[in-house]
Structure formats: structure tokens, C-alpha cells
N, C-alpha and C positions, 0 to 999 in steps of 0.2 A: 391411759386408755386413749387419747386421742392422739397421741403420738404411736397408737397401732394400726389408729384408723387412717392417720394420714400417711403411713406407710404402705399399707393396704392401698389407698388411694392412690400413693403413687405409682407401685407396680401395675397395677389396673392400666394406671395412666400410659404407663409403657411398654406392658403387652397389646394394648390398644393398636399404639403406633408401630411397635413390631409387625401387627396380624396389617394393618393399613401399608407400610415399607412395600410387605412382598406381595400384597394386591397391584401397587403399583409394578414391583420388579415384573410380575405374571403378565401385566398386560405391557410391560414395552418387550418382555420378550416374545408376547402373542402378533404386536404390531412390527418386531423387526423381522418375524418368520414370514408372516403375510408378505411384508413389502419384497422379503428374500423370492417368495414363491412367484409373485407378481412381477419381478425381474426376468425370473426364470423364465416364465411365459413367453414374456415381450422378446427376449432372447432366441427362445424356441421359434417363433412367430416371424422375425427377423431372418432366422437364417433355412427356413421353410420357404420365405417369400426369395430369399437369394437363387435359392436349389430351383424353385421354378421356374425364375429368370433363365437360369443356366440351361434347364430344358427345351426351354423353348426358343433358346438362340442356337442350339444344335440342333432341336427338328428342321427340317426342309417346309416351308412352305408346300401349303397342296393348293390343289387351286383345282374347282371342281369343274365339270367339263357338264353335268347333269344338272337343272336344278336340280332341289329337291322334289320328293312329292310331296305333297297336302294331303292330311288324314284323313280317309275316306268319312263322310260323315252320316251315321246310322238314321234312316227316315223306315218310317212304317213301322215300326217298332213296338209292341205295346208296353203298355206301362208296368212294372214289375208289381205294385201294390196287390196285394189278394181283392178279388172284386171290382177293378177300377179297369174298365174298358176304353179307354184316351187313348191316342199316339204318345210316346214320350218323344219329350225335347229331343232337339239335334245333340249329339255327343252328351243323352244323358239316358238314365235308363228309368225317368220317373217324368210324367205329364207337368209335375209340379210341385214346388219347395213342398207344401203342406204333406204332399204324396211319398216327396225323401224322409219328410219326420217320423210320417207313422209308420214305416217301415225299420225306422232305426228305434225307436221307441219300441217296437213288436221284438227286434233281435234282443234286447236290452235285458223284457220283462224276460224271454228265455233263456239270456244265459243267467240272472240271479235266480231264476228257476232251477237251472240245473245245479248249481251252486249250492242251494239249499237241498238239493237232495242229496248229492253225494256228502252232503254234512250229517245229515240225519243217516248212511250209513256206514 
């Protein structure tokens, strides 16, 4: 009897380390795919940064004869919020941060609005 159990035992012992073997074999071949992909990257990345090099020593220099211009900048403007009669900021289309929230909070509750209807048909 106890020499079935310690036989018992022992296989246990060694399907154990069997199922533990190819845990470990699983993860080195998980960490040498990774560091494979990770090459591959740096590789790709390497000779992207080459290609552009080579681009840009065959463009010709431009050299610009205009400045540029500066973005017209929006004045008078009212403020988009429903109800809120402010100017909006320069280059924005809201009097003020609190003015952008509730306007994107208002888009928000509509679209899970509309989301919950065309669910319900």
C-alpha cells in the first residue's frame, strides 16, 4: 500500500515538473519572440531614419522669399454655448474653459442618447 502511494507520489512529482519544464520553455520562447519583434522594430526604425536622410540630401534647399503669414485671429465672435452671450476668446470658439465643458458634456449626453435608441430598435 505505501509503495503505491509513493509511486503515486512520485509521478505527481513528475508531471509537476513536466507542466513547470514547458511553463518555463512557453515563456522563453514568449521573451525571444518579443525581443525578435523588438529587433525588428529598431531595424525598421533604423533604416526609415536612413531613407529620410537620403531624401533630404536630394531635395534642393528652398529658401523662401515671402514670410509667412500669421493666422488671422477671430475677434467679435460670440460664444457657441446655447444661451451665453460673451465674446469668445481669440482663436477659440468658447468665452471660457467652463463654456468648452458644457458644450462637450451637452455633445456627449446626445450621442449616448442616440446610442440608446437605436439599441432599443
Amino acid at each position: 500500500m505505501l509503495e503505491k502511494k509513493r509511486k503515486k507520489r512520485e509521478l505527481e512529482l513528475q508531471k509537476q515538473k513536466q507542466r513547470e519544464e514547458k511553463q518555463r520553455e512557453r515563456e522563453r520562447k514568449r521573451k525571444k519572440k518579443k525581443e525578435e519583434e523588438e529587433e525588428r522594430r529598431r531595424e525598421k526604425k533604423r533604416l526609415k531614419l536612413i531613407e529620410q536622410e537620403r531624401i533630404e540630401i536630394s531635395k534642393p534647399i528652398k529658401v523662401r522669399k515671402k514670410p509667412l503669414k500669421k493666422k488671422v485671429e477671430r475677434r467679435n465672435t460670440k460664444c457657441l454655448l446655447k444661451g451665453c452671450k460673451k465674446n469668445a476668446r481669440i482663436n477659440s470658439k468658447y468665452c471660457s474653459d467652463s463654456c468648452g465643458l458644457e458644450v462637450a458634456r451637452f455633445l456627449l449626453i446626445q450621442q449616448q442618447q442616440h446610442k440608446n435608441e437605436q439599441k432599443k430598435k
